[in-house]
C-alpha positions as CSV (number, residue, x, y, z in Angstrom):
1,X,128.5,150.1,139.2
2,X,126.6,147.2,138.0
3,X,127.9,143.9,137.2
4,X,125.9,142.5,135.0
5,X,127.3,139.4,133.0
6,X,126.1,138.3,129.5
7,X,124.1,135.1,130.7
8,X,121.7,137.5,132.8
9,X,119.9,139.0,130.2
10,X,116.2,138.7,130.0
11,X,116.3,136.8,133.5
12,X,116.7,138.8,136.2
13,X,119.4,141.1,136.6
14,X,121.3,142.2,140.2
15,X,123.6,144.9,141.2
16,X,126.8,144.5,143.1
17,X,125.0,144.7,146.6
18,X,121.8,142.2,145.4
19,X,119.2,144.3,144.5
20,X,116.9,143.4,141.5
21,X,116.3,145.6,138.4
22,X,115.1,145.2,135.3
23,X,116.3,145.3,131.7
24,X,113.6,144.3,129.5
25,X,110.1,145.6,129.3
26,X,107.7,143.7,131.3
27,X,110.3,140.9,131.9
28,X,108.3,139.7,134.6
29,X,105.6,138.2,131.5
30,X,107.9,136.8,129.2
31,X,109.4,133.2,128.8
32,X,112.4,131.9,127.8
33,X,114.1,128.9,126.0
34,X,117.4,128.7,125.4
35,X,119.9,126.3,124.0
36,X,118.8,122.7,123.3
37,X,116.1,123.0,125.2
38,X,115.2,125.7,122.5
39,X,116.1,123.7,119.7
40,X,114.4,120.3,121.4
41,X,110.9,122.1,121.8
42,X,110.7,123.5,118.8
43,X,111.9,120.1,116.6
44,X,108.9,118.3,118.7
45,X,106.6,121.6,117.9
46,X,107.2,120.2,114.1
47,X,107.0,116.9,114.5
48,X,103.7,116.5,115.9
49,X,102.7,119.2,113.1
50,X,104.2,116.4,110.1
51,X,102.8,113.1,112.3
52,X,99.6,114.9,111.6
53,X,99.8,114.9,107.5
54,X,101.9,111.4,107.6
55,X,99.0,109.6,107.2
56,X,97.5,111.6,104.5
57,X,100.1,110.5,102.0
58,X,100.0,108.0,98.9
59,X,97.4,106.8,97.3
60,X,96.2,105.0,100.4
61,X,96.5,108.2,102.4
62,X,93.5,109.2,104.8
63,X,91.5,112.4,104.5
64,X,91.3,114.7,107.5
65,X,87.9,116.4,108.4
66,X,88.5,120.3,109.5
67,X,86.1,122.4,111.3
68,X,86.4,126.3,111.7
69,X,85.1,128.5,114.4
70,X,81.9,129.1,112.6
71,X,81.2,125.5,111.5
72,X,81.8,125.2,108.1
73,X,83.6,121.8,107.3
74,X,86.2,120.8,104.9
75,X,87.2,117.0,104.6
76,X,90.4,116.9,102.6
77,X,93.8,115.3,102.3
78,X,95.6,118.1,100.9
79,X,98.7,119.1,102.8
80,X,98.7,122.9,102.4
81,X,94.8,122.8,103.2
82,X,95.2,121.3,105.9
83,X,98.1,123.2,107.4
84,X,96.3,126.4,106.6
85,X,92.7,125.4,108.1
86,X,94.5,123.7,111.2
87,X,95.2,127.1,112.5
88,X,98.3,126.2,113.7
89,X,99.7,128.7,116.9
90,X,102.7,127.4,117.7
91,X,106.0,129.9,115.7
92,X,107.4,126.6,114.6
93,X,104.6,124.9,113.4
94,X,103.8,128.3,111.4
95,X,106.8,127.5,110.0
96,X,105.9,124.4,108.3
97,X,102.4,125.5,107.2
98,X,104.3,128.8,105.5
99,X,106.4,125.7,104.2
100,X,103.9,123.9,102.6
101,X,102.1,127.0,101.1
102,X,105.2,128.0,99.0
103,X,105.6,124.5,97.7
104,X,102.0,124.6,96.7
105,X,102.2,128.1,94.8
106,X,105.2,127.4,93.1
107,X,104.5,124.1,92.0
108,X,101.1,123.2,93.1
109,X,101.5,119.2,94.1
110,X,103.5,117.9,97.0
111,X,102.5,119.8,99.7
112,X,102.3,116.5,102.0
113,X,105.6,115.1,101.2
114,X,107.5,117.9,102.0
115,X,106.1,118.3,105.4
116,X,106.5,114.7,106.1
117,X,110.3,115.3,104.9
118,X,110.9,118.3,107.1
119,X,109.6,117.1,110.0
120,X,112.0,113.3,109.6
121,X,114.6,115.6,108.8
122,X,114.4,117.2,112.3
123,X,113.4,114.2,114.3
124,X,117.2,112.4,112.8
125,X,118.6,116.4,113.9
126,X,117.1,115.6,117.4
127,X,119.5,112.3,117.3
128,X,122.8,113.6,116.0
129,X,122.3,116.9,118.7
130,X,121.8,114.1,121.4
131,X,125.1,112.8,120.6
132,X,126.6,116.5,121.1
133,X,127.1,117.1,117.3
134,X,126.7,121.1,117.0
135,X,123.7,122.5,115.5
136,X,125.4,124.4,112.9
137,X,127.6,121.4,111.7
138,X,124.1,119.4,111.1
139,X,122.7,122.4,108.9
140,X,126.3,122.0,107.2
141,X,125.8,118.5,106.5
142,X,122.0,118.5,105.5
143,X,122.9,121.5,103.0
144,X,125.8,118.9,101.3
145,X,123.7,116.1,101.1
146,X,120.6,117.9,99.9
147,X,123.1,119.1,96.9
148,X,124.2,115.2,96.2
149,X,120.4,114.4,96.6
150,X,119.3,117.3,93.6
151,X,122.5,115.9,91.5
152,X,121.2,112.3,91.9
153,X,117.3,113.4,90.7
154,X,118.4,115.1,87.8
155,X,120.7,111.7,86.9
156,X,117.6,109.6,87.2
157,X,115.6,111.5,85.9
158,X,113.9,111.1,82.2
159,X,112.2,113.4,80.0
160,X,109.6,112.3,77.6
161,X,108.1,113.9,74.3
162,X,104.8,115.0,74.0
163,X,102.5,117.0,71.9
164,X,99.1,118.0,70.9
165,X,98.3,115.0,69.6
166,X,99.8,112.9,71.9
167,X,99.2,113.8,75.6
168,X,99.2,110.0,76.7
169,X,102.4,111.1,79.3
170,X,100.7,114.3,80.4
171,X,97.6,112.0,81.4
172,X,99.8,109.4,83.5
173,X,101.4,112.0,85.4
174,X,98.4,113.4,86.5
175,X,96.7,110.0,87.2
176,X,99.7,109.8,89.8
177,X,98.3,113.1,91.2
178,X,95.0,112.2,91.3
179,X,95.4,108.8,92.9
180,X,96.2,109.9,96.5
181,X,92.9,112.6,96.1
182,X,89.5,111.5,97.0
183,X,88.5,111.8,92.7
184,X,90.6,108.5,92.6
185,X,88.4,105.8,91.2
186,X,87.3,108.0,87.6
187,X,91.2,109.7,87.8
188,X,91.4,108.7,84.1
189,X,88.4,110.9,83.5
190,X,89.5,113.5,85.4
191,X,93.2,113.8,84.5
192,X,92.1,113.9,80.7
193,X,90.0,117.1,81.7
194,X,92.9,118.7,83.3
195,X,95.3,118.0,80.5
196,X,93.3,119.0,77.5
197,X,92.5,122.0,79.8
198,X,96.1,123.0,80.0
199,X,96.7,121.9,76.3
200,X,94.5,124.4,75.1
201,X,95.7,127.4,76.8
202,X,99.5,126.6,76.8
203,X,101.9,128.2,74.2
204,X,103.9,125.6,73.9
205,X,106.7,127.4,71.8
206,X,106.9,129.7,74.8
207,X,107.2,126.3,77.4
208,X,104.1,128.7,79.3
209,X,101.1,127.9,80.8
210,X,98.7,131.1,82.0
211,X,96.5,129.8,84.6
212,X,94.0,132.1,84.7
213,X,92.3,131.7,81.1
214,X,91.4,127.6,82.7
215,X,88.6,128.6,85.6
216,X,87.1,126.1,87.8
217,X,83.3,126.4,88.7
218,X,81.6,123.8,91.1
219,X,78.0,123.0,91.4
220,X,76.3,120.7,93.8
221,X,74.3,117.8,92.7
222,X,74.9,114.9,89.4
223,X,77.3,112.7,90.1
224,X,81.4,113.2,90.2
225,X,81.3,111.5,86.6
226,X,79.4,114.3,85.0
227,X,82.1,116.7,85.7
228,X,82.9,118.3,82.0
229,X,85.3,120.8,80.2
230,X,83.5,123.6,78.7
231,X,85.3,125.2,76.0
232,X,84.5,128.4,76.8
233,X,83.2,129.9,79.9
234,X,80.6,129.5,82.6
235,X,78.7,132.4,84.2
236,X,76.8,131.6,87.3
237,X,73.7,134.0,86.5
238,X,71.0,133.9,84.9
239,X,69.3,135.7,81.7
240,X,67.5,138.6,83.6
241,X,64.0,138.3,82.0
242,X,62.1,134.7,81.5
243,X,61.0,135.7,78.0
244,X,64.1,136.6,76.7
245,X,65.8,133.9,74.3
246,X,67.9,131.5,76.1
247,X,70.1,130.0,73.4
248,X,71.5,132.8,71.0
249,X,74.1,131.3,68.1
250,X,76.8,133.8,67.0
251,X,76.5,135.7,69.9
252,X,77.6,139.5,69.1
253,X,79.0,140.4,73.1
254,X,78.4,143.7,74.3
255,X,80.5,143.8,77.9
256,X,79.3,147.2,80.2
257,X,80.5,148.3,83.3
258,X,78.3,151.5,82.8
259,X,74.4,150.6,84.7
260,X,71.6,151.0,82.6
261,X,70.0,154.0,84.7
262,X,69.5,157.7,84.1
263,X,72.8,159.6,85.2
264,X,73.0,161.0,88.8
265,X,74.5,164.2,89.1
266,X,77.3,164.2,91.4
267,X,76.6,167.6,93.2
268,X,74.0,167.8,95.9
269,X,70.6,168.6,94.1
270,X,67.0,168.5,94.8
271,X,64.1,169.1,92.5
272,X,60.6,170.8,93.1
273,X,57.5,168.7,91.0
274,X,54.5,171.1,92.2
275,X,52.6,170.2,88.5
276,X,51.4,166.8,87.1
277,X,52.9,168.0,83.8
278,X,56.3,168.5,85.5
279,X,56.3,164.8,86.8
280,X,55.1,163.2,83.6
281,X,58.0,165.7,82.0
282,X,60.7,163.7,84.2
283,X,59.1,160.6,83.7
284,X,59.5,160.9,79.9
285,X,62.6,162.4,80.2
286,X,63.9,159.3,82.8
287,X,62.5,156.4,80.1
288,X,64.0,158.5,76.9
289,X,67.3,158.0,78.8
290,X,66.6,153.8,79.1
291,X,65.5,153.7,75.3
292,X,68.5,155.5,74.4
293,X,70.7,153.1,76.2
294,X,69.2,150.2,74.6
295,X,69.0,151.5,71.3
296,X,72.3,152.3,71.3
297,X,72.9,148.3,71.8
298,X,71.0,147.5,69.0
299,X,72.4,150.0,67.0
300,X,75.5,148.5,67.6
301,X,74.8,145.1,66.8
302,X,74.6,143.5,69.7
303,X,72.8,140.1,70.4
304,X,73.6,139.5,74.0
305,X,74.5,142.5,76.7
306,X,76.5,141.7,79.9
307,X,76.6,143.8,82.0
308,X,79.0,144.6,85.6
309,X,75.9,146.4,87.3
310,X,72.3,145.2,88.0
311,X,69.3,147.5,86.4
312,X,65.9,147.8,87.2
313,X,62.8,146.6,86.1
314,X,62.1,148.8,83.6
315,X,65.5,148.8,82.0
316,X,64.7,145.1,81.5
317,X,62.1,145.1,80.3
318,X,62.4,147.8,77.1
319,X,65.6,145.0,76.3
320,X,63.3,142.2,76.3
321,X,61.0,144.4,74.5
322,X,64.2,145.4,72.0
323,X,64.6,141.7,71.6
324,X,67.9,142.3,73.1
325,X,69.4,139.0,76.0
326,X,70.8,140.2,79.1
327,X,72.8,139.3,81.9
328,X,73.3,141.5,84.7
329,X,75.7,141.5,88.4
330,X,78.7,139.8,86.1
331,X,82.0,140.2,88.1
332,X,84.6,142.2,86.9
333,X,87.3,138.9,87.0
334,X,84.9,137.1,84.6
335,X,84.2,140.6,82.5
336,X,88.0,140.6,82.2
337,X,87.8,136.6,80.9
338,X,84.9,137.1,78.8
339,X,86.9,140.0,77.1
340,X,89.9,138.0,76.6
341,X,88.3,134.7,75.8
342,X,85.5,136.5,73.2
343,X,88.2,139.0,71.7
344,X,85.7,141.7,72.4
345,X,86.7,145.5,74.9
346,X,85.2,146.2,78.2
347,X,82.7,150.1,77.5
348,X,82.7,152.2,80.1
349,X,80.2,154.5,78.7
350,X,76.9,153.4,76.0
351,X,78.4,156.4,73.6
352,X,81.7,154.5,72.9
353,X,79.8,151.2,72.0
354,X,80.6,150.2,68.8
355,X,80.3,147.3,66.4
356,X,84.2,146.9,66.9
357,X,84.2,146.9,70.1
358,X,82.1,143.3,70.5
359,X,82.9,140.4,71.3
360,X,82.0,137.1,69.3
361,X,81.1,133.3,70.7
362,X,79.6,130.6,68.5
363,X,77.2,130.1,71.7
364,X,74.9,131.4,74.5
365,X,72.8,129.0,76.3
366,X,71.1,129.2,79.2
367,X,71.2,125.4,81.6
368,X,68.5,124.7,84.4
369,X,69.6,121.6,86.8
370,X,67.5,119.2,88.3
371,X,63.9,120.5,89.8
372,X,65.7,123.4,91.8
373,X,65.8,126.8,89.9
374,X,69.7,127.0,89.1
375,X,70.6,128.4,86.5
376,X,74.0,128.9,84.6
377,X,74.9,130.7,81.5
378,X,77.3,128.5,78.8
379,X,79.5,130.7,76.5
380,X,80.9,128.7,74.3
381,X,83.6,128.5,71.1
382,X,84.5,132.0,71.5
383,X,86.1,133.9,68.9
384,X,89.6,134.6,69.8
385,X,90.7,132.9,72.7
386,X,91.3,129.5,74.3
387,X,89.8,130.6,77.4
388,X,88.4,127.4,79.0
389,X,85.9,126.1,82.3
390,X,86.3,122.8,84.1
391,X,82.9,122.3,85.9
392,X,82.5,120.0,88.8
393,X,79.6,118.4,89.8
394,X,79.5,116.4,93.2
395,X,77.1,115.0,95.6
396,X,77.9,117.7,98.4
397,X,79.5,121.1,98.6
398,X,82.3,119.0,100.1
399,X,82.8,116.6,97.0
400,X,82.8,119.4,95.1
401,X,85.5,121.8,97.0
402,X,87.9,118.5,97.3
403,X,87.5,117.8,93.8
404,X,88.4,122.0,93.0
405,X,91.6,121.9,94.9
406,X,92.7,117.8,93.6
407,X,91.8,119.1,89.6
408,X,94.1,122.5,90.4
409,X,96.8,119.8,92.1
410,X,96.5,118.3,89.0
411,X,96.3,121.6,86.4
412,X,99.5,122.4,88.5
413,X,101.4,119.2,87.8
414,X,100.4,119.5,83.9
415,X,101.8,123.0,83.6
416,X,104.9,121.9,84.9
417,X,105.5,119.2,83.1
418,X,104.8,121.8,79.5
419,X,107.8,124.0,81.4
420,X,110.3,121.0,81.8
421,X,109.3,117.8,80.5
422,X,111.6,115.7,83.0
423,X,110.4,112.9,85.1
424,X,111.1,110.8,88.0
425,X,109.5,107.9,89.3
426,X,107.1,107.7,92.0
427,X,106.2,105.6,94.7
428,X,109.3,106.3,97.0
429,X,111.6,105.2,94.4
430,X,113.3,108.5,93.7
431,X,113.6,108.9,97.3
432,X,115.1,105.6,98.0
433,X,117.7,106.0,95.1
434,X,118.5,109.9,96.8
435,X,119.5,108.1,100.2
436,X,121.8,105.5,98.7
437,X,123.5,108.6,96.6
438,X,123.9,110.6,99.7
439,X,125.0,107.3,102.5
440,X,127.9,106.7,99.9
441,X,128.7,110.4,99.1
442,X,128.8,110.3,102.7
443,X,131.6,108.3,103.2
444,X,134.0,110.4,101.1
445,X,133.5,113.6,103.9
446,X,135.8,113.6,106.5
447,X,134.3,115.9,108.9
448,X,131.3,115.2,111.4
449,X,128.8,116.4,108.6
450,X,128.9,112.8,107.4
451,X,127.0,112.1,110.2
452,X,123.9,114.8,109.3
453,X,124.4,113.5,105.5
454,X,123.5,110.2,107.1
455,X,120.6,111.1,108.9
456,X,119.6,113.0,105.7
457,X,119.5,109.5,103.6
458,X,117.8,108.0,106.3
459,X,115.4,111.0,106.7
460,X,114.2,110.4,102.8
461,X,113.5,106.9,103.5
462,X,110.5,108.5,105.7
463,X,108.8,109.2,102.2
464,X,108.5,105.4,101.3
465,X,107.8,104.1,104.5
466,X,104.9,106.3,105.2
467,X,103.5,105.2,101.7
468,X,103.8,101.5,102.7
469,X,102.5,102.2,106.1
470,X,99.8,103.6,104.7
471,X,98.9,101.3,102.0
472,X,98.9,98.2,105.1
473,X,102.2,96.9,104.4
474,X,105.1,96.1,106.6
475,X,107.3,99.6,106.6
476,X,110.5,98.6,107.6
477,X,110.3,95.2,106.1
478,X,108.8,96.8,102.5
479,X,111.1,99.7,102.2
480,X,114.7,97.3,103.5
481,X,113.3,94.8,100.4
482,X,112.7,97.7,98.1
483,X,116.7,99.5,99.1
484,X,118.6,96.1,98.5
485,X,117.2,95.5,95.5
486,X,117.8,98.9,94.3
487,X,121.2,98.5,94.8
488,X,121.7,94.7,93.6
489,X,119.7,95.5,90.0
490,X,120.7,98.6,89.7
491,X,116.8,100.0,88.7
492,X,116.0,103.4,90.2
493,X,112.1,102.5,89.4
494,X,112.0,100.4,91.5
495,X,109.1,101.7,94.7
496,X,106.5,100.4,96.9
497,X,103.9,98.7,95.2
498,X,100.9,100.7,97.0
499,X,98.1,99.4,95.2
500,X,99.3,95.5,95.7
501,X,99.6,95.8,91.6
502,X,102.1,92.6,91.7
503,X,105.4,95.0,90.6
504,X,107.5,97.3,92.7
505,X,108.5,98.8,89.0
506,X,106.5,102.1,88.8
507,X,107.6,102.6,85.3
508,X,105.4,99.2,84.3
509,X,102.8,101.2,86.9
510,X,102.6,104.3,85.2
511,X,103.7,106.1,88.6
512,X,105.4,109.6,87.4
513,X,106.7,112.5,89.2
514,X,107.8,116.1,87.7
515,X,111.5,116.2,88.4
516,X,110.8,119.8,89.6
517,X,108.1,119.3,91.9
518,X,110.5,116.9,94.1
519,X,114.1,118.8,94.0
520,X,111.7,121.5,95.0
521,X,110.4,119.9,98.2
522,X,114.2,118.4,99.0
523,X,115.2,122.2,98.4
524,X,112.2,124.0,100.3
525,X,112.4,121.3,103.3
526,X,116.5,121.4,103.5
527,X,116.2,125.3,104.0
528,X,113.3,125.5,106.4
529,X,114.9,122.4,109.0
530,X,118.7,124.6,108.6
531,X,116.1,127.9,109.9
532,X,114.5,125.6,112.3
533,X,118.4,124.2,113.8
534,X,119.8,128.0,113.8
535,X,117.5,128.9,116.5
536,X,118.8,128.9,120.3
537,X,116.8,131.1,121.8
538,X,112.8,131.7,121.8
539,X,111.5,134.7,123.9
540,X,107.6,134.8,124.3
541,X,105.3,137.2,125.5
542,X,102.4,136.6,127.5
543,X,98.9,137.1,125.4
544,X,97.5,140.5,126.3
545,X,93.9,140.3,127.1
């Protein structure tokens, strides 16, 4: 018989008279934590993951320079960048970056702070277990307070009117966005872009924003200020011949996904030419098939033809000939844009092109940039949609991938804002008014949750004093002034004055939040540190090489 108590398993096992066996596979090669030794290693595996985005917060925040295994660089301050191009091994640490990835697909913004929440959330865990408070209990009293903390944003909170004629609020909130992001010093210019970018795709009836009709192209060189919004769409290709016209008004859209070559049987076939008259037959035959094609463009009334596939030279030139634009090697996402943004159908075949089936812009032109040969195609005022192109430019590719991911931050925070127009005030303030909700719901629990709900308030304060740590200003000292007089004037707008504007009021500042974005990172962090305090036991294999 073997006598084998609970405790042994996984370590090694021993039968009444001594003798080793094994019960898991390759035991030998595992490792084991267990308990709070468990729960200690894996709060300090997330720590060091949110001391490392700490100081990327506020608008003071630092940028953080990331190479990958085959060299290419990104410098950016974006939480969820970060997190993703760290390439973080560690299960807990995977964790947080999965963390900050939802918070920036559901709302886009915020993916620092929420990190930088978690991981204070855990290091005040690490306390209360120390003290012999259970695990469970904590998660208990995190889960309360996180309710009180929702309750208190949506009490503060503030919803303001806007509409197509006056997107003044739209623009503040994403000048908040934009002022932690390295397109800071023109964020006026830039937040105006983003809004009047959503504002022309949104149905605002609906509260909905689609996303995928605003496209963001980048191209290096000019100067951050030249970035523009195109009211339309921009192709990066060319016109396929130089001769062709390069700036075509009331543009009559043909879009193909069939190539403009003769058709290839698909059975295996060979043919004999053992005449000159035979090969000049197929030759005739082969351009009879390419003058077809295009005619059949023409006869539609087409002006421009885009097309999904490339085609040779000959095919080019009888359209140049035709007097017939082209544009070949389009993408079948920006096919499906042009369709929906021109009002015209994708053909699959030339016999089903008809005049109905085109699509209509107001213009075509052709741009060349600086003395390198880059070209881009401009379609613009198109006929049916609101389909429309933010277009970077930047000094690097760098500038110019930052800027991409700080306008979609933006975009995001927009689109939210058209969904639920509520607000809270940035700068720490919201947080700071949170913690004093939960310390004196905290009082009225009896049980030892008041302790977690505790840590909690104090845990929030980590938001703040980052931003004032950042920004060069005494933490404890800043955020201590900022609490008392909170609670002595009663003024939940009150925040750390990062920019050393003179006022601690961020509604005199300008400093908005969406109410959504922030009970989504108390929400998203709360759950992920309960996950993180469940766990008592972590098994490991060895790597096999």
């Amino acid at each position: 018989a073997f006598l084998v108590s609970k405790s042994f398993i996984m370590s090694l096992a021993f039968d009444e008279y001594g003798r080793p066996f094994l019960i898991v596979k390759e035991q030998s090669s595992k490792q084991r934590l267990r308990g709070i030794e468990a729960q200690k290693a894996n709060i300090t595996a997330a720590k060091s993951v949110a001391r490392t985005l700490r100081s990327s917060l506020g608008p003071k925040g630092m940028d953080k320079i990331l190479q990958s295994g085959d060299g290419d660089i990104t410098i950016t301050n974006d939480g969820a960048t970060i997190l993703e191009r760290m390439e973080v091994e560690h299960q807990i640490g995977k964790l947080l970056v999965e963390l900050s990835r939802s918070q920036d697909f559901e709302i886009g913004d915020g993916t620092t702070g929420v990190v930088v929440l978690a991981g204070a959330l855990l290091e005040h865990a690490e306390t209360l277990l120390d003290r012999g408070i259970h695990p469970l209990r904590i998660a208990e009293g995190y889960e309360m307070a996180s309710k009180v903390a929702i309750k208190e944003l949506e009490r503060i909170s503030e919803q303001f009117e806007f509409s197509r004629e006056n997107i003044e609020p739209l623009v503040q909130t994403c000048c908040t966005t934009l002022s932690s992001k390295i397109v800071n010093r023109c964020k006026r210019e830039m937040a105006e872009i983003c809004v009047k970018a959503v504002m022309s795709v949104a149905d605002l009836e609906r509260k909905d924003v689609n996303l995928d009709l605003i496209k963001l192209e980048g191209k290096v060189g000019g100067k951050l200020e030249d970035t523009c919004l195109v009211n339309g769409i921009v192709l990066d290709k060319d016109i396929s011949h130089p001769q062709m016209c390069k700036d075509i008004k009331d543009a009559k859209i043909a879009i193909l996904t069939c190539p403009f070559e003769p058709p290839k049987p698909k059975t295996k076939h060979k043919i004999d030419i053992d005449t000159p008259e035979k090969y000049e037959e197929l030759r005739v035959q082969e351009q009879k098939y390419f003058t077809d094609m295009v005619q059949q463009c023409k006869d539609s009334g087409a002006t421009l033809v885009i097309c999904q596939w490339g085609f040779d030279d000959e095919a080019n030139h009888l359209l140049m000939q035709a007097d017939l634009p082209a544009i070949r090697w389009v993408g079948g996402v920006e096919l499906e844009l042009l369709a929906i943004a021109t009002g015209g159908r994708i053909v699959p075949r030339f016999q089903e092109l008809t005049a109905d089936k085109l699509g209509k812009a107001g213009s075509v032109r052709e741009v060349a940039f600086g003395t390198i040969k880059e070209r881009m195609v401009l379609i613009e005022d198109c006929d049916v949609s609101k389909a429309v192109t933010i277009f970077v430019r930047g000094g690097n590719k760098m500038m110019v991938d930052e800027t991409k991911r700080s306008l979609h931050d933006a975009i995001c925070v927009a689109r939210n804002l058209v969904r639920s127009n509520h607000i809270v005030y940035g700068g720490g303030s919201a947080e700071i008014a949170c913690g004093i909700a939960v310390e004196a719901a905290a009082d009225s629990i009896p049980g030892v949750e008041q302790y977690a709900m505790r840590a909690f308030s104090e845990a929030l304060e980590s938001v703040p004093n980052a931003l004032a740590e950042n920004s060069g200003l005494p933490p404890i000292e800043t955020v201590a002034t900022i609490k008392a007089r909170q609670l002595k004037e009663k003024n939940v707008c009150l925040g750390i004055d990062c920019k050393e504007t003179g006022t601690c009021d961020m509604k005199e500042q300008g400093v908005f939040e969406t109410m959504v974005g922030k009970i989504q990172q108390i929400s998203l962090a709360t759950q992920v540190v309960k996950m993180i305090l469940k766990i008592d036991d972590v098994i490991t294999a060895e790597a096999a090489y």
